[in-house]
N, C-alpha and C positions, 0 to 999 in steps of 0.2 A: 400801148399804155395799159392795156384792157390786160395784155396776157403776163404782165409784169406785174398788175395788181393779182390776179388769181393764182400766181408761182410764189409770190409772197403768200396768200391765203395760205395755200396749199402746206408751204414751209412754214407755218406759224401753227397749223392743224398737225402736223407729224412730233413737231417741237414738244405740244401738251401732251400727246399720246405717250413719247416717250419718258416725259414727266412726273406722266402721273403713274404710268408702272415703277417707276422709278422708288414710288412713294408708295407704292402698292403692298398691303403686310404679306411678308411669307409665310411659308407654309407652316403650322403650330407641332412643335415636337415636346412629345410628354416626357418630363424627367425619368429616369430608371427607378424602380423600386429603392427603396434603401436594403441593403442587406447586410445584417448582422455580418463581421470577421467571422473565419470560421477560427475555433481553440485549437491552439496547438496544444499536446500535451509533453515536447519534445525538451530536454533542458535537464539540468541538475535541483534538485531541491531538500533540503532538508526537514528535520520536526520533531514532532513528539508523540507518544504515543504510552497509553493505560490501559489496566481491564483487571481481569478476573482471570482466573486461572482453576483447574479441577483435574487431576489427572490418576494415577496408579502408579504401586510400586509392588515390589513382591522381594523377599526374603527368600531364598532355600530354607529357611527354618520358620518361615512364619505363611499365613494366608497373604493375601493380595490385600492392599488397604489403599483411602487415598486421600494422597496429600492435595491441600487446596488452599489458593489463597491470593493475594494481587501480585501485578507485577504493574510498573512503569519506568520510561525511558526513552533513551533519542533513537532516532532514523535520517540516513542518508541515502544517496538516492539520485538516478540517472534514466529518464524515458526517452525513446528514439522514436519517434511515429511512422508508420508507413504505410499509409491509406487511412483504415480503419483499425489497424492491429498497433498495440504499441508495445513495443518491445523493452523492457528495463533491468535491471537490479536494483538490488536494495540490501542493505544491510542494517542490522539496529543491535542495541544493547539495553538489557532493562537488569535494574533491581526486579527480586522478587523474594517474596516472601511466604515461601510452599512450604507445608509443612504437615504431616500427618501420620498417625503412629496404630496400632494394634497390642493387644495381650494375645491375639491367637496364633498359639505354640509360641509364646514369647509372655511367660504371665508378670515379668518387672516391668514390660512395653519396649517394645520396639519402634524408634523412630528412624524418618525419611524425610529429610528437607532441603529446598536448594534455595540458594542465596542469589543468584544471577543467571539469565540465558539471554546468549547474542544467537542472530542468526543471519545469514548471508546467502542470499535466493536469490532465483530466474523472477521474471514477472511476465506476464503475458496477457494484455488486457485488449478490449475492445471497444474505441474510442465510440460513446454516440453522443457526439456534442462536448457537453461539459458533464456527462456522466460514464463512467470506465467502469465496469466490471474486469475484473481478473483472475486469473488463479496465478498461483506460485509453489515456488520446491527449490529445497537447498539442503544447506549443511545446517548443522545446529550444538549447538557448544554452550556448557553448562559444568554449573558441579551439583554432585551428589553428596549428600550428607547424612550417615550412619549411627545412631547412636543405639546405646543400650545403659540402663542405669548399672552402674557396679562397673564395666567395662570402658574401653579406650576410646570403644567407636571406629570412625574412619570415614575419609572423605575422599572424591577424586573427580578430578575437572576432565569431564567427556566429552567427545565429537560425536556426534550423531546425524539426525536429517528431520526435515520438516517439510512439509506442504499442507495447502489449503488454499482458501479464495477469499475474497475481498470486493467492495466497490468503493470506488473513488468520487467525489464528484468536487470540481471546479464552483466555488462561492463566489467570488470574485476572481480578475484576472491569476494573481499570485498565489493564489490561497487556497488549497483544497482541504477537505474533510472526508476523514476513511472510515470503516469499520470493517474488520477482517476475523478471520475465523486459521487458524495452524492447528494442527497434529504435530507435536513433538515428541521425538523416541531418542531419547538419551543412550539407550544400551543398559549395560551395568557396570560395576564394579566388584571385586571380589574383597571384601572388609574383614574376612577370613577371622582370626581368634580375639580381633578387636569387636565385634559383634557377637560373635557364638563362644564364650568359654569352650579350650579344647578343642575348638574346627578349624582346620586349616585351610577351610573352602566356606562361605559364604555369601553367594553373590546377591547384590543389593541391584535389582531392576530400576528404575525410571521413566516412566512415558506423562506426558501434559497435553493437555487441549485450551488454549488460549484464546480469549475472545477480548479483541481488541478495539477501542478507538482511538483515532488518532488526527493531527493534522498535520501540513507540510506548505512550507513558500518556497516557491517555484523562483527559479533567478530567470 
């Protein structure tokens, strides 16, 4: 009876042991930091963009002079990411409103103005975050515009090329804001006896430096 009473003890003492581990807390694990997403900058976006403009022209019959004045307009637009580098194009079109003229070796004046430049560029930036630094380079297309008082004038829509640089940064998810800097070189055109009474040669130069802002929503 004696050993049937301490085999029940015994079984009623292993029972709580087991019990109360049972009921025992485990071991405390600390949640993971939170961590911001990282920004993609990968995706199509469009926008808009304005500025200033200041650049140079030159005559075969006149000094160098320059035309200055705003430009504004759309952009469209494609970034690929891959690590830190992001890869894109971009094309845009802006009114503008350049326009600047000279008396020297030209004493009625001689002017030089464009109405419009698209340009269609590489982009090459370096994602740090939600901020992009880049530069870029392309083609660049415009017209040039001739005049001389008394005379016909002459205009002609150029291909050319452009580069400079830029940063981007990311406001909210969709929505970045830019300010960039181009070198535009139009070339010339030859406006010949519509410009110079008498010359069958004429060439009217072209080049701009554009300082732009802008923004774009990312899809």
């Amino acid at each position: 009876m004696k050993r049937l009473a301490c085999a029940g003890l015994a079984l009623l003492a292993l029972t709580g042991a087991a019990w109360s581990a049972d009921l025992a807390p485990g071991p405390y694990y600390k949640a993971p930091p939170y961590l911001p997403p990282v920004y993609s900058w990968t995706g199509f976006y469009i926008g808009a963009n304005g500025g200033g403009a200041f650049g140079w022209s030159k005559w075969d019959t006149t000094n160098s002079f320059n035309p200055t004045g705003g430009v504004a307009g759309g952009t469209i637009g494609y970034n690929y990411q891959i690590g830190p580098a992001v890869l894109g194009v971009e094309g845009d079109i802006d009114w503008a409103g350049l326009n600047g003229s000279t008396t020297s070796g030209c004493p009625a004046g001689c002017s030089t103005s464009d109405s419009w430049l698209s340009t269609v560029r590489g982009r090459l930036g370096y994602a740090a975050g939600r901020f992009m630094p880049y530069i870029t380079a392309g083609g660049a297309f415009g017209n040039i515009e001739a005049s001389t008082p008394g005379l016909a004038g002459g205009s002609a829509t150029n291909a050319g090329w452009t580069a400079g640089a830029g940063l981007e940064f990311a406001i909210v998810p969709h929505w970045t804001i830019k300010a960039e800097y181009l070198f535009v070189d139009l070339g010339k055109f030859n406006c010949g006896a519509g410009c110079s009474a008498g010359a069958a040669v004429d060439n009217v130069a072209f080049t701009t430096n554009l300082i732009r802002g802008g923004f774009n929503y990312r899809f």
